[in-house]
C-alpha atoms as an extended CHARMM CRD file, in Angstrom:
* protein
*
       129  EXT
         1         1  UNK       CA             29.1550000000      -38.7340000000      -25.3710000000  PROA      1               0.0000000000
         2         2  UNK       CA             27.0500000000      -42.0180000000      -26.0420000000  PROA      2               0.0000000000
         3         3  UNK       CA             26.8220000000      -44.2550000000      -23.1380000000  PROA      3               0.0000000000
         4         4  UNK       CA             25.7690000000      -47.9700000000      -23.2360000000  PROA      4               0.0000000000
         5         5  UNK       CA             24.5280000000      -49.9430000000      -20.3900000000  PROA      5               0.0000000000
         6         6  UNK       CA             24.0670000000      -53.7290000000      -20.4230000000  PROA      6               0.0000000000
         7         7  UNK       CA             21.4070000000      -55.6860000000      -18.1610000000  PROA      7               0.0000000000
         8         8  UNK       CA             19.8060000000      -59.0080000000      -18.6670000000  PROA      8               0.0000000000
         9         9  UNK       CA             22.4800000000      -61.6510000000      -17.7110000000  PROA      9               0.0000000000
        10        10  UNK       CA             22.3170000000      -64.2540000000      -15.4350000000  PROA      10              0.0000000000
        11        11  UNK       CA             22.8100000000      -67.7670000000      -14.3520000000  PROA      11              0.0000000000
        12        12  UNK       CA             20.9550000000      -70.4000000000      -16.9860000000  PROA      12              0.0000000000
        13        13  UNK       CA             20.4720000000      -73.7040000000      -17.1820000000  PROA      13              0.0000000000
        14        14  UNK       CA             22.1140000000      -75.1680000000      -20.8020000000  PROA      14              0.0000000000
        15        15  UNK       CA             18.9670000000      -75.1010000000      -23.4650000000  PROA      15              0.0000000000
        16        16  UNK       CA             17.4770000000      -71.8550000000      -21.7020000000  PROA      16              0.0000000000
        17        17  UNK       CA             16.6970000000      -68.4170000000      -22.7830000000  PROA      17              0.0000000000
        18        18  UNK       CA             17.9260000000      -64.7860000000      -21.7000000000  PROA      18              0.0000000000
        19        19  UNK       CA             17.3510000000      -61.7790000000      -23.1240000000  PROA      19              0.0000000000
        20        20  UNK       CA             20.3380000000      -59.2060000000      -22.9390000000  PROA      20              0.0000000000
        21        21  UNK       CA             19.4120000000      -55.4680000000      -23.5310000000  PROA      21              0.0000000000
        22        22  UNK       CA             21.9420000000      -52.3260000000      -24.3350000000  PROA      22              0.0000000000
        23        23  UNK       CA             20.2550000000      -49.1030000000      -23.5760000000  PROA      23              0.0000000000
        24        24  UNK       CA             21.9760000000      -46.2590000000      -25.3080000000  PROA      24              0.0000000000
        25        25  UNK       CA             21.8880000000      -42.8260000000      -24.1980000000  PROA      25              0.0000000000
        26        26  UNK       CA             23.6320000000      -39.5640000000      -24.7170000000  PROA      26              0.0000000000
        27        27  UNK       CA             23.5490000000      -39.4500000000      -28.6720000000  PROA      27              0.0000000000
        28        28  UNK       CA             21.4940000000      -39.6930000000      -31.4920000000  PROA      28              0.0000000000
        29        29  UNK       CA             20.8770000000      -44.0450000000      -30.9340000000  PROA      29              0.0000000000
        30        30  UNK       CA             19.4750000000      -44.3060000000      -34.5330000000  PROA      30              0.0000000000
        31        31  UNK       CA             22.9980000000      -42.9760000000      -36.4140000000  PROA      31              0.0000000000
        32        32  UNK       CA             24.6380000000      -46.0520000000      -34.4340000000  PROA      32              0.0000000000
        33        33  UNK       CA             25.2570000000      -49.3670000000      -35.8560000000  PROA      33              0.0000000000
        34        34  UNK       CA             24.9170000000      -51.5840000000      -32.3070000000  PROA      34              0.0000000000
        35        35  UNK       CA             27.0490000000      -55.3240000000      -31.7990000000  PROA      35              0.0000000000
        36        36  UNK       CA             27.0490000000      -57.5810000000      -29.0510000000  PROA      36              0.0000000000
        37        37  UNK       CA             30.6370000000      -58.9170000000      -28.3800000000  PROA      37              0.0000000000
        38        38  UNK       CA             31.8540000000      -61.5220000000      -25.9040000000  PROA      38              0.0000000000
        39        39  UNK       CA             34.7230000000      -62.6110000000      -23.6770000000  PROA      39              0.0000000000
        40        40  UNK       CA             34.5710000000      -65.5550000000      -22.1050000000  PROA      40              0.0000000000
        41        41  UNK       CA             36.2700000000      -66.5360000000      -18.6650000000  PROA      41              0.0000000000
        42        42  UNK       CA             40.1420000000      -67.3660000000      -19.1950000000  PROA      42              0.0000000000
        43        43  UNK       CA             40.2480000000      -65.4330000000      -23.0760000000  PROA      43              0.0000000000
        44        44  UNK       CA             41.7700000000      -62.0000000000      -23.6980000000  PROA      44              0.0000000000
        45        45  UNK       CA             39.8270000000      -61.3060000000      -26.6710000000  PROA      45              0.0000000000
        46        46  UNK       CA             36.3210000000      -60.3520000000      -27.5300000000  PROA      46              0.0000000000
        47        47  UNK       CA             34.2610000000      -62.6170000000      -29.6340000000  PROA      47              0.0000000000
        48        48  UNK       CA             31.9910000000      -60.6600000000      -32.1630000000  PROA      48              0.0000000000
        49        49  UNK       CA             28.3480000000      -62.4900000000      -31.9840000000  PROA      49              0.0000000000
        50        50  UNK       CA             25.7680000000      -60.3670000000      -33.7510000000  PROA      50              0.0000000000
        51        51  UNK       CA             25.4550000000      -56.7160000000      -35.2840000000  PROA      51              0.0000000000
        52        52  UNK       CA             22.3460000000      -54.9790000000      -36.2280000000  PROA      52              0.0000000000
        53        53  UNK       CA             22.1490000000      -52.1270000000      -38.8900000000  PROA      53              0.0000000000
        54        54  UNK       CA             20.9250000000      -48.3840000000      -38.0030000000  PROA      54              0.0000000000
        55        55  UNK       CA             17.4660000000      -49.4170000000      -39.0560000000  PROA      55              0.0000000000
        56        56  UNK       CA             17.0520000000      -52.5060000000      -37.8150000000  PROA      56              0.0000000000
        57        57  UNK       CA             17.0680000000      -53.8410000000      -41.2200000000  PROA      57              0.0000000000
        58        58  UNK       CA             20.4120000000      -55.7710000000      -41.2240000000  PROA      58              0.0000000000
        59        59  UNK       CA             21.9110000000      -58.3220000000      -38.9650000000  PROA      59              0.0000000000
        60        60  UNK       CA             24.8220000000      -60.0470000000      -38.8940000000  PROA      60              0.0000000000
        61        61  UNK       CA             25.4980000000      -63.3760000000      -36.8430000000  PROA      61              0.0000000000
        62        62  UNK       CA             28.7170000000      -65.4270000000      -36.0140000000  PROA      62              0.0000000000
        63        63  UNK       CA             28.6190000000      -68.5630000000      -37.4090000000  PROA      63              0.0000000000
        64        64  UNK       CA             28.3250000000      -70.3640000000      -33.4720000000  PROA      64              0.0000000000
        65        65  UNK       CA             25.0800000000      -68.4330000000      -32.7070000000  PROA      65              0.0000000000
        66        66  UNK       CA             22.9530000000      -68.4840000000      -36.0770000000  PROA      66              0.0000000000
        67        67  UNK       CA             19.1820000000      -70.3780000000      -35.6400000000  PROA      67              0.0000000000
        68        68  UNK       CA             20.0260000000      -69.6540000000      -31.8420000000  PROA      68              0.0000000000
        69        69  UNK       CA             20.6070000000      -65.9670000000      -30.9070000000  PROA      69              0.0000000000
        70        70  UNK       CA             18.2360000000      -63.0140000000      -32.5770000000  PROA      70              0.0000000000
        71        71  UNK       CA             19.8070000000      -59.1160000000      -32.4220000000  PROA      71              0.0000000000
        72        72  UNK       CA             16.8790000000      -56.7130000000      -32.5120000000  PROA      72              0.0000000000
        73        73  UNK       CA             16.7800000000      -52.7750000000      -31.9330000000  PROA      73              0.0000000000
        74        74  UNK       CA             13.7500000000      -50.0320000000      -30.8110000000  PROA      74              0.0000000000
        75        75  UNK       CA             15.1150000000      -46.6400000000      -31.9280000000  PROA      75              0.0000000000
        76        76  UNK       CA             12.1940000000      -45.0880000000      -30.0960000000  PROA      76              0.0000000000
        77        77  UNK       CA             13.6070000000      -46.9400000000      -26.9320000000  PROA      77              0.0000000000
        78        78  UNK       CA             17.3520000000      -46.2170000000      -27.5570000000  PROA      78              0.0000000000
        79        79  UNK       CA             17.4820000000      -49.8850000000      -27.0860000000  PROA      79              0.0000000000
        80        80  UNK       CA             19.5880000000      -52.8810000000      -28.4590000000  PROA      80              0.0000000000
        81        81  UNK       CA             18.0150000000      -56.4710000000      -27.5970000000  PROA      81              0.0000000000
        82        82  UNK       CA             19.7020000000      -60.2990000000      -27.8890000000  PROA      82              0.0000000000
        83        83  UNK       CA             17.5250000000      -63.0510000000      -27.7720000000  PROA      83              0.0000000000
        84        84  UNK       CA             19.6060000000      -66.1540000000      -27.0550000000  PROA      84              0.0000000000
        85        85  UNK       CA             17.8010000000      -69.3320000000      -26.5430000000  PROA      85              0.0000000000
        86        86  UNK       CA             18.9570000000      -73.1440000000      -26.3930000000  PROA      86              0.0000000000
        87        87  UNK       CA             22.0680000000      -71.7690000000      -24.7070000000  PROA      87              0.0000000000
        88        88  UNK       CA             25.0520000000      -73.8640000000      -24.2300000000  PROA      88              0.0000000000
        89        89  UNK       CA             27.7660000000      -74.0460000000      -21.7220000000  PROA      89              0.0000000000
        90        90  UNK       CA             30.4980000000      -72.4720000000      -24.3180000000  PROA      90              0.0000000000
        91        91  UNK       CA             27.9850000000      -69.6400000000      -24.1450000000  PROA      91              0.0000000000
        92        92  UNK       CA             29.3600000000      -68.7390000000      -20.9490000000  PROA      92              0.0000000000
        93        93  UNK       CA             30.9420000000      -64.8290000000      -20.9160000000  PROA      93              0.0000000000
        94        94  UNK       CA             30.9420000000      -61.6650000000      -20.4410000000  PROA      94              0.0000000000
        95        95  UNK       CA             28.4070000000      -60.0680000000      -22.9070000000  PROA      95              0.0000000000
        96        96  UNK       CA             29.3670000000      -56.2520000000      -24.0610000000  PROA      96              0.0000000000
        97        97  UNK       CA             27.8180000000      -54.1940000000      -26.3130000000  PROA      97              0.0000000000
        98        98  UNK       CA             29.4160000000      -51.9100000000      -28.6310000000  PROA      98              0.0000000000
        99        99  UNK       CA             28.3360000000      -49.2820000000      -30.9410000000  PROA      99              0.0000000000
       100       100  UNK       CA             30.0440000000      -47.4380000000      -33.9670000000  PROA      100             0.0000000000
       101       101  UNK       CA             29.2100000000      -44.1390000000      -36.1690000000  PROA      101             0.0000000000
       102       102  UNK       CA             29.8920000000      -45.9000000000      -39.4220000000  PROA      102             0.0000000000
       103       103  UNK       CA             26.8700000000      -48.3420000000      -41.1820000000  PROA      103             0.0000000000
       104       104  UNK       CA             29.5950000000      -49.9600000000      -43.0680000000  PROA      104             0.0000000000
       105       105  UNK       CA             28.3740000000      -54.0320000000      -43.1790000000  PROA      105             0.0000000000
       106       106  UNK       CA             31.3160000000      -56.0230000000      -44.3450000000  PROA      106             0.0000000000
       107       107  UNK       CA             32.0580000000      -58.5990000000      -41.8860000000  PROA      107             0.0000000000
       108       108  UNK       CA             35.5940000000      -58.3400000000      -41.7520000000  PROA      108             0.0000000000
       109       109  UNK       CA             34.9580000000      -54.6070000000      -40.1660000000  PROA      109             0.0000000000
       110       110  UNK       CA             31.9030000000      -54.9770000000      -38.0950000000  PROA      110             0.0000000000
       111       111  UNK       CA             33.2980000000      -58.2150000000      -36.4920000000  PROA      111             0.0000000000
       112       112  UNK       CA             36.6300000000      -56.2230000000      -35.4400000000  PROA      112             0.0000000000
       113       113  UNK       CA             36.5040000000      -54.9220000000      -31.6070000000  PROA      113             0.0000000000
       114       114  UNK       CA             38.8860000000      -52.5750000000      -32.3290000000  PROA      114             0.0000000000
       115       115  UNK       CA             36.2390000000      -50.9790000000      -34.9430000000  PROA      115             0.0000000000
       116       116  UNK       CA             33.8760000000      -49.3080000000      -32.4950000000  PROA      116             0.0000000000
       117       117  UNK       CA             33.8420000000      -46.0060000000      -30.9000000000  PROA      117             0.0000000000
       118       118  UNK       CA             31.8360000000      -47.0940000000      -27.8900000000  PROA      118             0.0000000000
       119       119  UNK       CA             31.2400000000      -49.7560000000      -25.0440000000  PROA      119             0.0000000000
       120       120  UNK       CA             28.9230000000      -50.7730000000      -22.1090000000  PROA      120             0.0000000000
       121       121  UNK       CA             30.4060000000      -52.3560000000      -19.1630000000  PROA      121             0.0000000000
       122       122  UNK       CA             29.7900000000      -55.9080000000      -19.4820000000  PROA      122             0.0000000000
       123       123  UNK       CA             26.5640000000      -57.8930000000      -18.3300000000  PROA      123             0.0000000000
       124       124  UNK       CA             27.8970000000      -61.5880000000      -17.3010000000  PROA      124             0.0000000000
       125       125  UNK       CA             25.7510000000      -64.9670000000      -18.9180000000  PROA      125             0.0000000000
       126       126  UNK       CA             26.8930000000      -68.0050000000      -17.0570000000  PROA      126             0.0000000000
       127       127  UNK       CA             24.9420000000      -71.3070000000      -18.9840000000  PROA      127             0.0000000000
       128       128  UNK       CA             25.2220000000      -74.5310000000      -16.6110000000  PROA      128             0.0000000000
       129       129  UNK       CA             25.3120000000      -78.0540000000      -17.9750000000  PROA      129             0.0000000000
């Protein structure tokens, strides 16, 4: 059973930097296509933000987080990475990351929640104005 585990949130100041990781274990990491989702405080759904392809090839960004947020992998590491910098307030969330067997790319799918097989627990970003 693949397990994900978030770490890298924190409190920021608005035009900061963190760096989230998702550390997979349990399964072969490479197979997995690997998304970052978030929920911020006060919503009941999870916001797709970026995907990245088995390879590391492909990535995929919402529109709010393009030129600001980079989604990066290390298979040898079993690790996911997002780079977020000049953060803003409406940044603020819960971050999860997800991961799914299938390396279909079409947005429509891979920006669906209810498309992947597997979750971390959350790692909270809290951006301050």
């Amino acid at each position: 059973q693949v397990q994900l585990v978030e770490s890298g949130g924190g409190l920021v100041q608005a035009g900061g930097s963190l760096r989230l990781l998702c550390a997979g274990s349990g399964g072969t990491f490479r197979s997995l296509t690997v998304a970052w989702f978030r929920q911020a405080p006060g919503k009941e759904e999870r916001e797709f933000v970026a995907r990245v392809s088995r390879s590391g090839g492909g990535t995929n960004y919402f529109d709010s987080v393009k030129g600001r947020f980079t989604i990066s992998r290390d298979n040898a590491k079993n690790t996911v990475f997002l780079q977020m910098n000049s953060l803003k307030p409406e940044d603020t969330a819960v971050y999860y990351c997800a991961a799914r067997n299938s390396a279909d790319s079409l947005y429509s799918t891979i920006a669906k929640p209810d498309r992947y097989n597997y979750w971390g627990q959350g790692t909270r970003v809290t951006v301050s104005s």
